[in-house]
C-alpha positions in Angstrom: -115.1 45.5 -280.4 -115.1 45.6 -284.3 -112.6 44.0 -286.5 -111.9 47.8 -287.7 -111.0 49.0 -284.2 -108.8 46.3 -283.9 -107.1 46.8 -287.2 -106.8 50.5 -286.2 -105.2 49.7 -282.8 -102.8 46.6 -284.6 -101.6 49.6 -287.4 -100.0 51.9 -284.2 -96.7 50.9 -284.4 -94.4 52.5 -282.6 -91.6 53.9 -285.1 -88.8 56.5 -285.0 -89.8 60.0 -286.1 -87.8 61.2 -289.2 -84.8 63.3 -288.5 -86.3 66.2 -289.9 -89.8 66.2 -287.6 -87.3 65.7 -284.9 -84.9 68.3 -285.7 -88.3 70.6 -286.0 -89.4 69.8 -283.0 -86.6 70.7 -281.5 -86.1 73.4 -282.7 -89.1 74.6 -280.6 -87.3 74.1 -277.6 -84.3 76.1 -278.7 -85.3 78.3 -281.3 -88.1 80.2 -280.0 -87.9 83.6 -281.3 -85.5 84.9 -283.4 -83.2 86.8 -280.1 -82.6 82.7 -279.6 -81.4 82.7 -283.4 -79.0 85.9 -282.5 -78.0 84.2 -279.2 -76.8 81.1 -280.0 -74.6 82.2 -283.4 -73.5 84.6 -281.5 -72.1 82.5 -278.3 -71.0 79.6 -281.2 -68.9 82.8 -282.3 -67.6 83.6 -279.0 -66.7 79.6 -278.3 -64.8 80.3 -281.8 -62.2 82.7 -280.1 -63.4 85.4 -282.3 -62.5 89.1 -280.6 -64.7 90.8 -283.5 -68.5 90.0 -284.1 -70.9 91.9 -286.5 -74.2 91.2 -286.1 -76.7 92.0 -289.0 -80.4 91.9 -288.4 -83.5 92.6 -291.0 -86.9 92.8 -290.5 -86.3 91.9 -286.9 -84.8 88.8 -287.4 -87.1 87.6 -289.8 -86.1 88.2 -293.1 -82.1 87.8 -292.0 -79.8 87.3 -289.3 -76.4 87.7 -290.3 -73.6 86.6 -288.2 -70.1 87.4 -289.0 -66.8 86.7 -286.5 -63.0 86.2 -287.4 -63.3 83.3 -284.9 -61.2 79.7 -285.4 -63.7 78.6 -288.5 -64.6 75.2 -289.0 -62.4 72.7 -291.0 -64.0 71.6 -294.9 -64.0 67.9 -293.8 -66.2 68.5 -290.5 -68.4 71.6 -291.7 -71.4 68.9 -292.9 -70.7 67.1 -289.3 -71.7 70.2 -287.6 -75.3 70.4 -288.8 -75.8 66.8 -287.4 -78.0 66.2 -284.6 -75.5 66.9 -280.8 -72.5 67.0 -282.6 -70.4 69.3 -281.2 -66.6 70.1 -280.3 -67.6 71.4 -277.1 -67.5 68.2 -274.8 -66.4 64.3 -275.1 -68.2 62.9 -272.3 -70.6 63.7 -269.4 -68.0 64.1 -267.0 -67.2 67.2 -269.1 -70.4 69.0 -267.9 -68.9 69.2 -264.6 -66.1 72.1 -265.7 -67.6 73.3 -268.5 -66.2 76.5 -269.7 -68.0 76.7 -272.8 -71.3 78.4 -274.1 -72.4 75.6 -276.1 -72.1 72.2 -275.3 -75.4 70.4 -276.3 -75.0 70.2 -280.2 -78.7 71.4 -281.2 -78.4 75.3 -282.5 -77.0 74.7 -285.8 -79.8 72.1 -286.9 -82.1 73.4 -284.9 -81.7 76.7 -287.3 -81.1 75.2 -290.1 -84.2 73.3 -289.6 -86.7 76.1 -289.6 -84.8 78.3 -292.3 -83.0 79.0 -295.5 -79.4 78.4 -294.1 -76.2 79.8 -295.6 -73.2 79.0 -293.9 -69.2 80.6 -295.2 -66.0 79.2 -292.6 -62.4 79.1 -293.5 -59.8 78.1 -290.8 -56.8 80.1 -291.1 -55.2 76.8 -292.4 -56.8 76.9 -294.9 -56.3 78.2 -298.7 -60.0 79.1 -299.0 -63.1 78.2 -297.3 -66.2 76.4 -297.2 -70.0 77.3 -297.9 -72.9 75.2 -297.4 -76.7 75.9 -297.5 -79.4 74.4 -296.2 -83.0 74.6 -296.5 -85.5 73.4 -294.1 -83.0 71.3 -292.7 -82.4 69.5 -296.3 -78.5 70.0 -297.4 -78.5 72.1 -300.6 -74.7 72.3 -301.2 -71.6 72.1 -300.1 -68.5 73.3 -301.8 -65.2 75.7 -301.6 -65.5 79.4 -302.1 -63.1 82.5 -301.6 -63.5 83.8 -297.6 -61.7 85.6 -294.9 -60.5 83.9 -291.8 -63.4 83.0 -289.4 -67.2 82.4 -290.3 -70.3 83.7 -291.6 -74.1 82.9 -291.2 -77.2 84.0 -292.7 -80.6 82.6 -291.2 -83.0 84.1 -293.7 -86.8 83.3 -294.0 -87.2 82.6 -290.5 -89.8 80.1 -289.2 -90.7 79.9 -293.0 -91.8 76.0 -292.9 -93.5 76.3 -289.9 -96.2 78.5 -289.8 -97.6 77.8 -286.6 -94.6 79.2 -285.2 -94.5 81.8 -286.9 -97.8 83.3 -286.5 -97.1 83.6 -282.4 -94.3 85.5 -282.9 -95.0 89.3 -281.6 -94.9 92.1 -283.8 -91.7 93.7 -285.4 -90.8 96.2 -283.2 -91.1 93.9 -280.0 -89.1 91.2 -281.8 -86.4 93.8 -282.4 -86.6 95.2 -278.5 -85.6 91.6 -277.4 -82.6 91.4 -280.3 -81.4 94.9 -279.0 -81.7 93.7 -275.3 -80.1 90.2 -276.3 -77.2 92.2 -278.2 -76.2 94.8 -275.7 -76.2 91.5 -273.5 -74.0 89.5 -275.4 -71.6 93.0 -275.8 -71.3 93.8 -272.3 -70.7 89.9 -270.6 -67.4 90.2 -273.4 -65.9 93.8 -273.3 -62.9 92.7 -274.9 -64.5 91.4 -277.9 -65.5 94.0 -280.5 -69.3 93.8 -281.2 -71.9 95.8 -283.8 -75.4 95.6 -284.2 -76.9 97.0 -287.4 -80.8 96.8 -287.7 -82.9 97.3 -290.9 -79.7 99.5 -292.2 -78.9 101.5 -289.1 -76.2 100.8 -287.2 -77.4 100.7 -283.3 -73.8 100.4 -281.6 -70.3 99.5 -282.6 -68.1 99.1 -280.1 -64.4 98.3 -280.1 -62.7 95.4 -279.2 -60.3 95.5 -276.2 -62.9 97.8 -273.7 -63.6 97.7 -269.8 -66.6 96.6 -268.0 -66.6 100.5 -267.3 -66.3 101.8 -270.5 -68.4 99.1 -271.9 -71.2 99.9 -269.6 -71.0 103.1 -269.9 -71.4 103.1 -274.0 -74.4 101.2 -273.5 -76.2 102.2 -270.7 -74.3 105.8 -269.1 -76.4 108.6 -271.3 -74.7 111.0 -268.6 -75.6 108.7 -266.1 -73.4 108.2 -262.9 -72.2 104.3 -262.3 -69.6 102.4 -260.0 -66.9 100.2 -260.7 -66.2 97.0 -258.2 -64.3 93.8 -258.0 -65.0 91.5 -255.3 -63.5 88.4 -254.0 -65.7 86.2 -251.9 -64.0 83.0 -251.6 -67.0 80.9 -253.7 -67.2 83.6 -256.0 -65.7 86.5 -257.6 -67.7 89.9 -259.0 -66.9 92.2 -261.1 -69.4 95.2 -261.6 -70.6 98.2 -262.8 -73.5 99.5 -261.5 -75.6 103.1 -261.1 -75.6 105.2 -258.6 -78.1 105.0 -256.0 -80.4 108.1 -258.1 -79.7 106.0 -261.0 -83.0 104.0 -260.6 -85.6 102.4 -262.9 -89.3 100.9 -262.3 -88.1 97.3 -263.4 -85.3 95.5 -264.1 -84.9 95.7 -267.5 -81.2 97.8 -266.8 -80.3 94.8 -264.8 -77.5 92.2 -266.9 -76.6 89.5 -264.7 -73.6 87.0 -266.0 -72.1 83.6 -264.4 -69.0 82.4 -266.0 -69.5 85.1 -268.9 -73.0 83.1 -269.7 -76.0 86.2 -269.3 -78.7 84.3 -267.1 -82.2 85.1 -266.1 -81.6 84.7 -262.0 -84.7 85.6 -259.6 -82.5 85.3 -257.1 -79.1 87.2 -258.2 -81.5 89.8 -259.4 -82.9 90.2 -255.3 -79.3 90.3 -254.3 -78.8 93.4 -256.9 -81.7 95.1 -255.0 -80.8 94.5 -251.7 -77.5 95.3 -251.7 -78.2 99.2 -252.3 -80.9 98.8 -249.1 -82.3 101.6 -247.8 -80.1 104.0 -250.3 -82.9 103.6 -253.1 -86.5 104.4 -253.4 -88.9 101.4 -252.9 -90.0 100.0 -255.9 -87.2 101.1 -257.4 -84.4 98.9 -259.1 -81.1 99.8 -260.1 -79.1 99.3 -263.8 -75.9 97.8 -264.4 -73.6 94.9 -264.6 -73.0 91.5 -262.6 -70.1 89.5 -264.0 -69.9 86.1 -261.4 -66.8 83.7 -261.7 -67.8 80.9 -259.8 -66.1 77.4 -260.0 -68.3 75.2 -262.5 -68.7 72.1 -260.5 -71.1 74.3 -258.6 -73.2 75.2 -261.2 -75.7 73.3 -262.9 -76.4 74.7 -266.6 -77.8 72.2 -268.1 -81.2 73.0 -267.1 -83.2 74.0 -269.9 -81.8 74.0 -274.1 -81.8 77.8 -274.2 -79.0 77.7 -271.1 -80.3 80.6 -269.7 -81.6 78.9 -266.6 -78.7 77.8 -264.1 -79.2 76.2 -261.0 -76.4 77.0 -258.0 -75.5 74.6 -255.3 -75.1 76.7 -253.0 -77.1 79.6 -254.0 -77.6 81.3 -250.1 -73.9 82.1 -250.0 -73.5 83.6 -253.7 -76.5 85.8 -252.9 -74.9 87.1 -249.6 -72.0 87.5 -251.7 -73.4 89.7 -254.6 -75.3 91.7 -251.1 -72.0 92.4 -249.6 -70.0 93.3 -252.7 -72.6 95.9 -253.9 -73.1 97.5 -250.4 -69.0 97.5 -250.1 -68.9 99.4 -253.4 -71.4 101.6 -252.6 -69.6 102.9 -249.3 -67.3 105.0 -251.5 -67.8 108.5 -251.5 -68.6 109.2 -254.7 -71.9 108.0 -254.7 -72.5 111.2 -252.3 -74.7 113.0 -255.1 -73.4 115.7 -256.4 -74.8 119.9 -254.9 -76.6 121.4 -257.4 -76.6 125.1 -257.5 -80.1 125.3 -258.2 -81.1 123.9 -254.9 -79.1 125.8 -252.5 -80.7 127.3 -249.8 -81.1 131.2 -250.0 -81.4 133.8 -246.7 -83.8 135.5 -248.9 -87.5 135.8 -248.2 -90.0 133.8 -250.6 -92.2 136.4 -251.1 -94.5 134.0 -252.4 -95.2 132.1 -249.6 -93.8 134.7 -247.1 -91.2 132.2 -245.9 -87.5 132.9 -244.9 -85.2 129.8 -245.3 -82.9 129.2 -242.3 -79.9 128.1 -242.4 -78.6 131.0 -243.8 -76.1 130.2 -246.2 -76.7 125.9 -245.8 -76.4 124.1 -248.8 -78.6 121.4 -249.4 -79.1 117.7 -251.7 -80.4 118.7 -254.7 -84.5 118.0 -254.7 -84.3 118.2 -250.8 -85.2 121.6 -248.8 -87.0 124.3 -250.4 -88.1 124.4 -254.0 -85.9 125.8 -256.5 -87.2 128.1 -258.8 -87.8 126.1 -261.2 -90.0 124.3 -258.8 -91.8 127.7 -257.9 -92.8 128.4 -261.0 -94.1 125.2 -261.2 -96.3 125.2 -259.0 -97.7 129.0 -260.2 -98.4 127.2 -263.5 -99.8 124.2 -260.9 -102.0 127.0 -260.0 -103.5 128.6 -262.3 -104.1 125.2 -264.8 -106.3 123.9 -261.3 -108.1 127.4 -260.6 -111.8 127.3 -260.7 -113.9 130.3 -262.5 -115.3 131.4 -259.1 -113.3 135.3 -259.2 -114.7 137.5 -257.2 -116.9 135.3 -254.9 -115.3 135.7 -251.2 -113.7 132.5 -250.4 -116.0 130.0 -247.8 -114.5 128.8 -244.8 -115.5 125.8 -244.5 -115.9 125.6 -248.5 -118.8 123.0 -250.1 -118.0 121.6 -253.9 -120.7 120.7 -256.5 -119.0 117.8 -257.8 -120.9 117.8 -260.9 -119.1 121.2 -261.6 -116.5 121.5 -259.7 -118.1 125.1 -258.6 -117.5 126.3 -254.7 -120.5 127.1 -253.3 -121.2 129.7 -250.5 -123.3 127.7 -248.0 -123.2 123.5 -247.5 -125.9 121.6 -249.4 -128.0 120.4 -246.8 -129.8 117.3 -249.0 -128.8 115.5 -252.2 -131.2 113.6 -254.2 -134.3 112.7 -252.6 -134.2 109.3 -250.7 -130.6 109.5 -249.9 -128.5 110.7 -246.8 -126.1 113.8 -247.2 -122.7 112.8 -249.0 -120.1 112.8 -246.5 -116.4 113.0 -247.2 -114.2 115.6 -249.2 -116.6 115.7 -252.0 -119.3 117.0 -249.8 -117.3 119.9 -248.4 -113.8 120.6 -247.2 -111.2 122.5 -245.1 -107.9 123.0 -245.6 -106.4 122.8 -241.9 -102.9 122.3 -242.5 -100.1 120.3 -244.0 -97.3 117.9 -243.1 -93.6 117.9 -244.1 -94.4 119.4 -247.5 -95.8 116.5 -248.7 -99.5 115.4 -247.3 -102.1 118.4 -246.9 -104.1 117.6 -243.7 -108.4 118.4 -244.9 -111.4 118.8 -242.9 -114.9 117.4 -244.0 -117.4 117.2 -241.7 -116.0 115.3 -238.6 -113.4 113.8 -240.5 -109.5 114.2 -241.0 -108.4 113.7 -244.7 -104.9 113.3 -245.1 -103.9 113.6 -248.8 -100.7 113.1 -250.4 -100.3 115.9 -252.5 -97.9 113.7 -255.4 -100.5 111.1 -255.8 -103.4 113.6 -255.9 -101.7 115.8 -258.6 -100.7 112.6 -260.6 -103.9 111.5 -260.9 -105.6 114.7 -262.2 -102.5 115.1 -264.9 -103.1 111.5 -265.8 -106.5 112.3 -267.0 -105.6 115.3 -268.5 -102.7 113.7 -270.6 -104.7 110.9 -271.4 -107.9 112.9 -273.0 -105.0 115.0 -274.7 -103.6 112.3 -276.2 -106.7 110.7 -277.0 -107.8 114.1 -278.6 -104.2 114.8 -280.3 -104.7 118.2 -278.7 -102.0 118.4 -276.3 -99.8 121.3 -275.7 -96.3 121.5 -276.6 -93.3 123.4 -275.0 -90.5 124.2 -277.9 -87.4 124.7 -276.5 -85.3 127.9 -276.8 -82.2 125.6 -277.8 -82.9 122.1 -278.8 -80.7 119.0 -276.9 -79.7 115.3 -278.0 -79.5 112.5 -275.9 -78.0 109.3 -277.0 -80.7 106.5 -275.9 -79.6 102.4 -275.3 -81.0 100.2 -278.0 -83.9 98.9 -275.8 -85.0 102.8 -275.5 -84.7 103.3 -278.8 -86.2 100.6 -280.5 -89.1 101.4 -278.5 -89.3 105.1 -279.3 -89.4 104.3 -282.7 -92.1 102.1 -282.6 -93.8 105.0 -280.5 -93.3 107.6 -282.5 -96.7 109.2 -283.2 -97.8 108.5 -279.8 -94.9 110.7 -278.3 -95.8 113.4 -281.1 -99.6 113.5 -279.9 -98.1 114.0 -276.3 -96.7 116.8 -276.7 -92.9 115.7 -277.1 -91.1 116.7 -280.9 -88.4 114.3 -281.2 -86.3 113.3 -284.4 -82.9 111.0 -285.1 -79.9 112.8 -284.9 -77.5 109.4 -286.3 -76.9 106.4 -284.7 -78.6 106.5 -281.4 -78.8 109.9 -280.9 -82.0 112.1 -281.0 -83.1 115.6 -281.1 -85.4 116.8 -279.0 -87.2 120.2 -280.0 -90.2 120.7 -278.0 -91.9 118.7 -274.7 -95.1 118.3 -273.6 -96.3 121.5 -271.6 -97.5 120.1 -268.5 -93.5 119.3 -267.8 -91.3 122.0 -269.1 -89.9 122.8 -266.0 -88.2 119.5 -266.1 -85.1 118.8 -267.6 -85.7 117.6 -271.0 -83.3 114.7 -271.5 -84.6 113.6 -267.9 -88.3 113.2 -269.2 -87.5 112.1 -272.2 -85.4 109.1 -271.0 -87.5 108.8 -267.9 -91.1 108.0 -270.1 -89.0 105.7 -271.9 -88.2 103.5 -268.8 -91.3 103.6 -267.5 -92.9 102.5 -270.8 -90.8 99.8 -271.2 -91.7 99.0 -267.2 -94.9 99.5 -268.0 -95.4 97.5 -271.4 -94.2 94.4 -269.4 -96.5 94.7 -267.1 -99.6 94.7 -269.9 -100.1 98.4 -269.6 -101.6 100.0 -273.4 -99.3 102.0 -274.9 -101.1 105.6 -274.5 -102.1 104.6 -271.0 -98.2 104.0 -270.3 -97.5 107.5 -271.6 -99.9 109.4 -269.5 -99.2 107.5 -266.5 -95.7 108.5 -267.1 -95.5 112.3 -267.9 -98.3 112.7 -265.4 -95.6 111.2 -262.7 -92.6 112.6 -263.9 -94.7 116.2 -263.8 -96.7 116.0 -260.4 -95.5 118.2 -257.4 -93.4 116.2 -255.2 -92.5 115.5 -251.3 -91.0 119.0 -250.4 -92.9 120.8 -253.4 -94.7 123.7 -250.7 -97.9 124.5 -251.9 -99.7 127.8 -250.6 -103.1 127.5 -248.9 -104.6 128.5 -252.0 -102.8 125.9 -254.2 -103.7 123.1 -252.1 -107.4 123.8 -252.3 -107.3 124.2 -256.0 -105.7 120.9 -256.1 -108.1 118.7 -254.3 -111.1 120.8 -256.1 -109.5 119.6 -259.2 -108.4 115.9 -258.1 -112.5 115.9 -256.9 -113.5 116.3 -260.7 -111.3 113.0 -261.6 -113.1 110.1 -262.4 -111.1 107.8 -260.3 -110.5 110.5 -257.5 -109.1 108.2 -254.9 -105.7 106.7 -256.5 -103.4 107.1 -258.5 -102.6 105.8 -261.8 -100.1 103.8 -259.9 -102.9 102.6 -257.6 -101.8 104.2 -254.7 -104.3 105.8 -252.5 -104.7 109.5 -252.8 -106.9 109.7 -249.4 -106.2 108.2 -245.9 -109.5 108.8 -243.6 -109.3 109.7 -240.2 -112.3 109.7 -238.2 -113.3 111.4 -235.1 -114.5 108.1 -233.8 -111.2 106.7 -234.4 -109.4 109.3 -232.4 -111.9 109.7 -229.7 -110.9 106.0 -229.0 -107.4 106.4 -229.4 -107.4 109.6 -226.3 -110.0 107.2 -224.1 -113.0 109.2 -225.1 -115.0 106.5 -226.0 
């Protein structure tokens, strides 16, 4: 080995990093977006005793952050101490951990911040005549020194992430940044309904809520929109809940509407977030999950939060029982009766003849859940419009029984192709020829091709041709809009709207006409076509949870639309479609380019050969 090699290996030492690579690195761990920045001023706040907290938030988070509370302040003589490294007032020894009934504890946000930004801090204690401000930058102390201020403290975190590039470049874009602000925030505001929160983004105030407010009322400024929730409090022995959940029709497609709190701390919990599921059973949709509010009390030797710096991460000792727990309290709340939903007028049953489908309901006089039973008339003239958007140009040809389709054209021929292109076997299945033969519990039309049962689920089917419809729309900026006679607003949650504003033009070029109307209100003036019979505050705020779903899961934007108005428009289970309709249907879902699922990836066909039920009757 050569002298330089061993010089190189002698000069190694092993040394202490500086404070300030340290307090970078750090940072890292705790500071990884600016939400973190949000969170952990906010819960210093909160540790403070403050009962009011503004929060202040430009260019998602990273031109400013402004945090101001009228909490206990921090003395002049240990305001300096708190930007050191674990210093904190939170604990005195380990044993401390054990019934911790603080946020923080560890002693890292405030250097961790100050560390990778241009710091400005303002606290006076009520003890004192006036109070303190000191500034960092880049973790170096700038000043220090008295100045006029109110009771409590203010921080300003501005140039976020300035000094470390790398960081900063793998930060998302603007309007994601500001969707998890908006999440963290309506968070942090409904774990403390007594404390009096705002949240004011690039000028615009997105909530501002009162101090001294229910769980209820709490929830219901943030997430109701009109929607129906339940109130619970449950004692379990290990733990205690408090909740405010939705209705079993109040469902989403993930669980972003799920906030889950231990001991007032908003956690990210696999497993509490199962229990919220399971304990509405059998009364939602699968797949679907419901929105609301968990608040835990659970004694603090058995929980573990000091798993990870962000504190989000909690371990439980006895985890089985607290899940059983959070199972039982939703299912007892959800025995009252007011989660029976509600008759709508529009879905009671008539004694009158459709003379549509020649069908009398029976039942004269029944009344029945709305969506269930025969089609409103809403939903009738649905499905004409259904009708004549699928209806081949074959007037005046006499209709084929059984029908063959030219799937290059979609036309209905009179007599079966015999042979396709020469070398090949004759195409069997639908696309070679079909039958309608009959249907089952208004939902999956039964079709004959060849020597084969098709059984086709007419939601899925439609879906799928409205999904490519909507999407070449979009992708054309040609699609068709429905303006509405009187225009309606609808008050969406921050999540929703920060997302519809980052949408905007793609909502446009679906079809929807949809402008701010203050605060989180918006107007909406026209939908897309293909779903005016629906309610429009239903779609509206129905794309925008599925979206969000739907972004999460790595879905493009425009693709998320489609997918979205296509199933919130699509005939559903109990949607009757006449003979004719049906055909129509499957002619069109036959021109599809992806004819056999659904956007979703659900199937759209189930085959059902006559060799398989020869075999099943012993004919084999």
């Amino acid at each position: 080995m050569s002298d330089a090699s061993n010089k190189t290996r002698r000069e190694r030492w092993i040394r202490p990093l500086p404070e300030r690579v340290v307090n970078k690195i750090a940072a890292g761990e705790v500071i990884e977006r600016p939400s973190a920045v949000v969170k952990e001023l906010v819960e210093n706040s909160l540790d403070a005793g403050a009962d009011r907290i503004d929060i202040v938030v430009e260019k998602s988070g990273v031109k400013l952050i402004r945090i101001v509370d009228n909490g206990c302040g921090i003395p002049e003589e240990q305001i300096e101490i708190a930007f050191g490294r674990h210093a904190t007032s939170k604990i005195s020894a380990f044993d401390d951990l054990e019934t911790l009934g603080s946020y923080g504890f560890r002693g890292e946000a405030l250097p961790s911040i100050a560390s990778v930004s241009r710091l400005r801090m303002v606290s006076r204690p009520a003890a004192q005549a006036a109070g303190t401000e000191i500034i960092y930058e880049g973790g170096v102390l700038q000043s220090c020194q008295p100045t006029a201020a109110a009771v409590g403290t203010v921080v300003e975190a501005g140039d976020l992430f300035y000094n470390t590039p790398a960081r900063r470049k793998f930060l998302k874009t603007e309007t994601t940044e500001a969707r998890h602000i908006s999440r963290l925030a309506t968070a942090m505001a409904i774990g403390r309904p007594k404390v009096g929160f705002s949240l004011k983004m690039n000028g615009r105030v997105v909530f501002n809520l009162p101090a001294g407010q229910s769980l209820a009322e709490r929830v219901g400024v943030l997430l109701g929109g009109g929607r129906k929730f339940l109130s619970f409090a449950f004692e379990g022995g290990l733990v205690t809940v408090e909740g405010c959940i939705g209705a079993p029709d109040v469902v989403q497609n993930n669980r972003n509407g799920q906030y889950l709190f231990i001991n007032g701390r908003y956690v990210f919990a696999p497993m509490l977030s199962h229990a919220f599921v399971a304990g509405y059973g059998e009364l939602i949709v699968p797949g679907g999950f419901p929105i609301g509010a968990l608040l835990l009390s659970i004694e603090p030797t058995e929980i573990d939060v000091n798993v990870h710096p962000s504190k989000t991460e909690i371990k439980l000792s006895r985890d089985r029982e607290v899940h059983d727990a959070v199972v039982a309290a939703i299912r007892d709340a959800l025995r009252q009766d007011s989660v029976i939903p509600e008759l709508s007028s529009g879905a009671t049953m008539r004694p009158e003849s459709d003379s549509r489908h020649g069908n009398t309901n029976r039942g004269s006089g029944a009344h029945v859940i709305a969506g269930i039973g025969s089609s409103p008339p809403a939903a009738t003239e649905f499905l004409s419009e259904l009708y004549q958007s699928t209806k081949l140009d074959n007037s005046g040809a006499a209709e084929p029984n059984p029908a063959t389709v030219d799937t290059e054209t979609g036309e209905i021929l009179e007599k079966p192709e015999s042979t396709v292109s020469s070398g090949t076997e004759r195409e069997h299945g639908p696309s070679a020829g079909f039958r309608l033969v009959g249907r089952f519990s208004d939902l999956y039309l039964l079709m004959q091709a060849g020597d084969d049962l098709y059984i086709v689920d007419q939601h899925t089917a439609h879906e799928r041709v409205l999904y490519e419809e909507v999407l070449r729309q979009i992708e054309a900026n040609s699609a068709s809009a429905q303006t509405l006679l009187f225009p309606v607003q609808l008050e969406l949650s921050p999540e929703q709207l920060s997302l519809f504003e980052s949408a905007a033009g793609i909502f446009q070029r679906s079809g929807f006409t949809v402008a701010p109307f203050g605060g989180r209100m918006v107007n909406i003036e026209a939908v897309p076509a293909i779903g005016r019979a629906r309610s429009p505050e239903k779609m509206l705020r129905h794309v925008l949870d599925d979206i969000l779903g739907l972004r999460k899961s790595g879905h493009d934007m425009i693709k998320a639309m489609a997918q979205s108005i296509a199933c919130r428009s699509a005939v559903m289970a109990g949607d009757r479609l006449s003979d004719e309709e049906a055909r129509h249907l499957v002619e069109r879902l036959l021109r599809c380019d992806d004819r056999y699922s659904c956007p979703h990836g659900r199937p759209t066909f189930i085959r059902i050969s006559r060799e398989d039920l020869d075999r099943r009757f012993g004919r084999d």
